[in-house]
C-alpha positions as CSV (number, residue, x, y, z in Angstrom):
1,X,-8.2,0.1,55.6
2,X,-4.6,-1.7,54.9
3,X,-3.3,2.0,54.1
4,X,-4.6,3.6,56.8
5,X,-3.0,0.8,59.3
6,X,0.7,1.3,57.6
7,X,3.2,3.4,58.4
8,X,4.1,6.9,56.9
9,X,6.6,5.8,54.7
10,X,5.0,2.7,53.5
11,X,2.1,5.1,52.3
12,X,4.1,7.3,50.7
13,X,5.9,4.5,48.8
14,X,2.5,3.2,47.9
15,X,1.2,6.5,47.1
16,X,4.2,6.8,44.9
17,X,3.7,3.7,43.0
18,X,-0.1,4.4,42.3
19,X,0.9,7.7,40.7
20,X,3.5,6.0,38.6
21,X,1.2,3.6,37.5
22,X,-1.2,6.3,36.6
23,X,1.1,8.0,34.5
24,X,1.7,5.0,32.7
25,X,-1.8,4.0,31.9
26,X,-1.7,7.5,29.7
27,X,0.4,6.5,27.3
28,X,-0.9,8.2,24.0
29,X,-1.7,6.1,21.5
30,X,0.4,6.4,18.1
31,X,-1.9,7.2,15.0
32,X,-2.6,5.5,12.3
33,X,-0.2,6.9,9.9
34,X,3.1,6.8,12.5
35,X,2.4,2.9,13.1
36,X,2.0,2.7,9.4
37,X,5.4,4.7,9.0
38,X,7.1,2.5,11.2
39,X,6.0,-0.6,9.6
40,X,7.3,0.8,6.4
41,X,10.6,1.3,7.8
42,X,10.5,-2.3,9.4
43,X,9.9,-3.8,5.8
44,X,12.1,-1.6,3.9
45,X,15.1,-3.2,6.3
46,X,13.2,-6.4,5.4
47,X,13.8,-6.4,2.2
48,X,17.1,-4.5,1.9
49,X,19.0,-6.4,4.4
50,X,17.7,-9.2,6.0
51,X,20.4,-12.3,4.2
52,X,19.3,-15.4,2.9
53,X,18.6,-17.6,5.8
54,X,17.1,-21.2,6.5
55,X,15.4,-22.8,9.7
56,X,13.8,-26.1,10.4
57,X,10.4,-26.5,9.0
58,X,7.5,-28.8,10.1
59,X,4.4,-29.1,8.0
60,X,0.7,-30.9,8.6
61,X,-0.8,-31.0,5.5
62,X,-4.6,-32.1,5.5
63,X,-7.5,-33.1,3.4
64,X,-11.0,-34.3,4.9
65,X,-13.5,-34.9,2.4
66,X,-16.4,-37.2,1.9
67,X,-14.7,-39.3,-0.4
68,X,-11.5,-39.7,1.2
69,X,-9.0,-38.1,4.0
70,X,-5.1,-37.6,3.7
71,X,-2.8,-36.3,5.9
72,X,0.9,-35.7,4.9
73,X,3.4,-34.6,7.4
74,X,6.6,-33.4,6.1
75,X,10.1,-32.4,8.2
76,X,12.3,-30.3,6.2
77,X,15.1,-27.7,5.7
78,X,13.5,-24.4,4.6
79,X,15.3,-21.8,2.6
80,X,14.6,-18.2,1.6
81,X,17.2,-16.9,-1.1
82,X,17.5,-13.1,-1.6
83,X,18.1,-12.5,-5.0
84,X,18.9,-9.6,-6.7
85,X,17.5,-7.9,-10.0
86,X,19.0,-5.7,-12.7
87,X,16.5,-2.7,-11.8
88,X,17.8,-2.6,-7.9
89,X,15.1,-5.0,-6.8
90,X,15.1,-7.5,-4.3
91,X,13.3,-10.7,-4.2
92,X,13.3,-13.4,-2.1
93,X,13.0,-17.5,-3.3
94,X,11.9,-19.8,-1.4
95,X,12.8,-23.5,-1.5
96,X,13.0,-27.2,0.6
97,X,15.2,-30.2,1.3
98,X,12.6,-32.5,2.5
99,X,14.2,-35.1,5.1
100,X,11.7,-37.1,6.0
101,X,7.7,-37.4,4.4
102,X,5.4,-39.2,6.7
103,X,8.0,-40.3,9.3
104,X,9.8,-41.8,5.9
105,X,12.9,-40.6,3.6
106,X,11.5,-38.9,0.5
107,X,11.8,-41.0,-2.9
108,X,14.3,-38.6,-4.4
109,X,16.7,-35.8,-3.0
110,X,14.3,-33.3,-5.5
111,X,11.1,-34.1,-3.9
112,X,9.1,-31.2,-2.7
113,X,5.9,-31.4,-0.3
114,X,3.5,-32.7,-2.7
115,X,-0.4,-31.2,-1.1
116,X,-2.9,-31.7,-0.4
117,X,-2.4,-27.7,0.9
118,X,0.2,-26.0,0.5
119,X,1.1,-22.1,0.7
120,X,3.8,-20.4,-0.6
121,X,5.2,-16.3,0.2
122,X,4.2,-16.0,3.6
123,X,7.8,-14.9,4.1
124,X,8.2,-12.6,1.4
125,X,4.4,-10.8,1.3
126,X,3.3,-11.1,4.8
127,X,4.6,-8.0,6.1
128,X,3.6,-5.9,2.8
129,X,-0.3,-6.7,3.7
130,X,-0.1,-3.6,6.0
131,X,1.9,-1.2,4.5
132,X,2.1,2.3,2.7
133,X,2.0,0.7,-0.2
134,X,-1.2,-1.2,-0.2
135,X,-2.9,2.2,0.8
136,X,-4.4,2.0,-2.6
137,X,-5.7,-1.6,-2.2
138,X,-6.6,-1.2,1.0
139,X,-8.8,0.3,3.7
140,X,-7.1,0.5,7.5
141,X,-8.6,1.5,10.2
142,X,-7.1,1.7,14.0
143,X,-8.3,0.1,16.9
144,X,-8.8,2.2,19.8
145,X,-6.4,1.1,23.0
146,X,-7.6,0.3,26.2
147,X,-6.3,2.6,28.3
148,X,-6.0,-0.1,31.5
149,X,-4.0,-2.2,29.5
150,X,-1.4,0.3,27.8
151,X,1.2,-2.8,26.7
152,X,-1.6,-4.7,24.7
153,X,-0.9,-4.8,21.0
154,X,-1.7,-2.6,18.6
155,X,-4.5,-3.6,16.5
156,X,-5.2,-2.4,12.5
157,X,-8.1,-4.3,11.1
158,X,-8.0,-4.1,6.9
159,X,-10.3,-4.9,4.0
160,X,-9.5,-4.4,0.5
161,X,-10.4,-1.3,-1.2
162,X,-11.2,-2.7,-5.0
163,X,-15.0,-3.4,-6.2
164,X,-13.7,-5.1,-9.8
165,X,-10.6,-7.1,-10.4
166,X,-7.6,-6.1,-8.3
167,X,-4.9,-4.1,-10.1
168,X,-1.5,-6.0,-10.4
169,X,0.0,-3.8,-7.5
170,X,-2.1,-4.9,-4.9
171,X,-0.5,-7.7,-2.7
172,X,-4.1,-9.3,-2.0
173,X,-5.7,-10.0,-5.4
174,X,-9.1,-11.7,-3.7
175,X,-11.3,-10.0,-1.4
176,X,-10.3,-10.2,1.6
177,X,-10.4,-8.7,5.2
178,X,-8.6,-9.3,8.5
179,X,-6.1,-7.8,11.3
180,X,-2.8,-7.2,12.3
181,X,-1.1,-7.0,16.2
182,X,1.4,-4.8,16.7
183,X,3.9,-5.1,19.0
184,X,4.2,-1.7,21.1
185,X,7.4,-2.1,22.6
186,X,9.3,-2.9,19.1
187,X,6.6,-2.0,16.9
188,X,6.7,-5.3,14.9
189,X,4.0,-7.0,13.9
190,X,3.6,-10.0,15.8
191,X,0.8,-11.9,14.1
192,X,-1.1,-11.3,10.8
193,X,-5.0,-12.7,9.9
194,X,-6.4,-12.6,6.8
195,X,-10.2,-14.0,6.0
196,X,-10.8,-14.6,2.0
197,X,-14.6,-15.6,1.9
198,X,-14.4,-16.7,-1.7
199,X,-11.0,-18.5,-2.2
200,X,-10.2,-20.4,-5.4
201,X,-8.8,-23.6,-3.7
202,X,-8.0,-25.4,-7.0
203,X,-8.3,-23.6,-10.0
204,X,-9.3,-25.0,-13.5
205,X,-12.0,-24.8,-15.7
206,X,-14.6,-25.3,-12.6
207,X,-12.6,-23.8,-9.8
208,X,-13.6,-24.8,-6.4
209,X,-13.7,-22.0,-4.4
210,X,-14.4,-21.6,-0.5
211,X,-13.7,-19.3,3.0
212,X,-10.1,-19.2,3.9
213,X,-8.3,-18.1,6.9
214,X,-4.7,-17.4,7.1
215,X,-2.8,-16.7,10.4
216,X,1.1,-16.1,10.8
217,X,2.7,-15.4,13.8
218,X,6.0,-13.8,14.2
219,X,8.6,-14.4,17.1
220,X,11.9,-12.7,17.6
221,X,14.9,-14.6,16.1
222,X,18.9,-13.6,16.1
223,X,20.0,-13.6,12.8
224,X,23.3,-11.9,11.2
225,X,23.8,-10.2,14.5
226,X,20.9,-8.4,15.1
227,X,17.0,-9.1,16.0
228,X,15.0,-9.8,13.3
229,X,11.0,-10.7,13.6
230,X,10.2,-13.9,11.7
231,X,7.0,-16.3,10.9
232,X,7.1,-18.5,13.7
233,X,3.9,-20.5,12.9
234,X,2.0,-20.3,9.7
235,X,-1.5,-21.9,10.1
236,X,-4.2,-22.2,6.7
237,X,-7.9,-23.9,6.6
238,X,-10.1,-23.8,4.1
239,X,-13.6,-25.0,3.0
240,X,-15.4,-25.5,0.6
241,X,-19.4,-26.7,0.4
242,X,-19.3,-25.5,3.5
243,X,-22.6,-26.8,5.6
244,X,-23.5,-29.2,2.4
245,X,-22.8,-33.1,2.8
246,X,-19.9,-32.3,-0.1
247,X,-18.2,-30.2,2.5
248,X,-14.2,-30.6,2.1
249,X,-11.7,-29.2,4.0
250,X,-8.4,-28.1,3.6
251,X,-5.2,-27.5,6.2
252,X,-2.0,-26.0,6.6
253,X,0.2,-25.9,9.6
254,X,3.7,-25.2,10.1
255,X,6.4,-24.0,12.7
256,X,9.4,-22.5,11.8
257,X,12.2,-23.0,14.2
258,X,16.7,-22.6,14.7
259,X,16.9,-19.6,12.3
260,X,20.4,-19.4,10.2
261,X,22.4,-17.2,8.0
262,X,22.8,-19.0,4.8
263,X,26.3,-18.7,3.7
264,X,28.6,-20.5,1.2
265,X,31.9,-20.8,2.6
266,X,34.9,-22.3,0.3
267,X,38.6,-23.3,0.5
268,X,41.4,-22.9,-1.2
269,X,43.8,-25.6,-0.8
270,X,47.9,-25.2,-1.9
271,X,49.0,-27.7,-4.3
272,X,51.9,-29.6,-4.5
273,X,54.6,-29.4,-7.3
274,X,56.8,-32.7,-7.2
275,X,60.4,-32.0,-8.7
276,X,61.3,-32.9,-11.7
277,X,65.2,-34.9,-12.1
């Protein structure tokens, strides 16, 4: 009734619009194998460019068990090295200068974040979990779009591929399954979900083992010049005895903030020659 009350133009200008709009709710869908191609390309400028870098670093750290609860909060300086190998590889190291530990200074300048949980290579192996690569590890399957929301993510849910012990060149040595969202616009991923139902949480002799979920979420950052997608918040639980009255549980979270180029910068200073007589 609104339409048929406007004017000429003002129904052809809406007219207009509804077209457009049609037009850009069919928006094919990319396949399987081109997102996968373009998240090969994203990590292959991943891990031949991106520089060394640090950013602030925040960490909860958690422990609730029936014995006893401890919670460490740490504030640090968080650094990811690219290193170089004979054979043309490139790895990246990652390391901490803790400033404070529990609102505190640390006990030395070498202390690290000492537990309960902790998780290390979220920076460097994150973005491999979907990937080429891990087609031989891995099973990937894509999740329709819904046509009425064309600029949702895209959505590849995973679950690994081996029945026995994984073989050393799968990134995921456990079980596991989970989900990726891709960004459609940049084709990023822009948060990563992993589910392990058997975990070893402490291994030993008589590992304890238990469900674990992983989730990293990545947010544009400048860095060297250029935009680079980087973990933005890292976030770990899990549980062991889970539903028994010897149920623990474990916790990681952590944000990741002010990105930097890590460089080493030097100078030469002249020195002075006083005469001789």
């Amino acid at each position: 009734m609104t339409f048929r009350k406007s004017t000429t133009a003002v129904w052809a200008i809406a007219s207009l619009g509804f077209s457009l709009g049609s037009c850009a709710q069919r928006v094919e869908q990319p396949t399987l194998n081109e997102i996968l191609q373009r998240l090969k390309e994203n990590l292959a400028h991943y891990d031949k460019d991106v520089p060394s870098f640090f950013c602030d670093e925040h960490v909860v750290s958690q422990v609730e068990a029936d014995r006893r609860d401890r919670d460490v909060v740490t504030d640090d300086t968080f650094r990811v090295r690219r290193v170089s190998h004979p054979d043309r590889t490139t790895t990246f190291t990652e390391s901490r200068d803790i400033k404070s530990i529990n609102g505190k200074p640390p006990a030395s300048q070498n202390q690290d974040i000492n537990g309960p949980s902790l998780l290390h290579g979220a920076f460097e192996g994150g973005l491999a979990v979907v990937s080429p690569n891990q087609s031989s590890c891995m099973k990937y399957q894509l999740q329709p779009l819904n046509r009425k929301q064309p600029s949702e993510p895209y959505v590849i849910r995973f679950t690994t591929a081996f029945s026995g012990p994984a073989p050393d060149s799968c990134l995921l040595q456990e079980k596991s399954k989970g989900r990726v969202l891709i960004d459609p616009q940049s084709m990023q991923i822009r948060r990563l979900e992993i589910t392990t139902p058997r975990h070893v949480i402490i291994p030993g002799y008589a590992p304890v083992v238990g469900r674990r979920v992983l989730t990293v979420d990545y947010a544009p950052i400048q860095l060297n010049g250029e935009t680079i997608w980087m973990p933005s918040d890292i976030t770990m639980s899990a549980i062991s005895g889970s539903g028994t009255f010897h149920e623990s549980v474990w916790s990681f979270q952590a944000t990741y903030r002010n990105y930097h180029k890590l460089e080493v910068t030097s100078h030469i200073h002249g020195g002075s020659e006083t005469p001789i007589p």
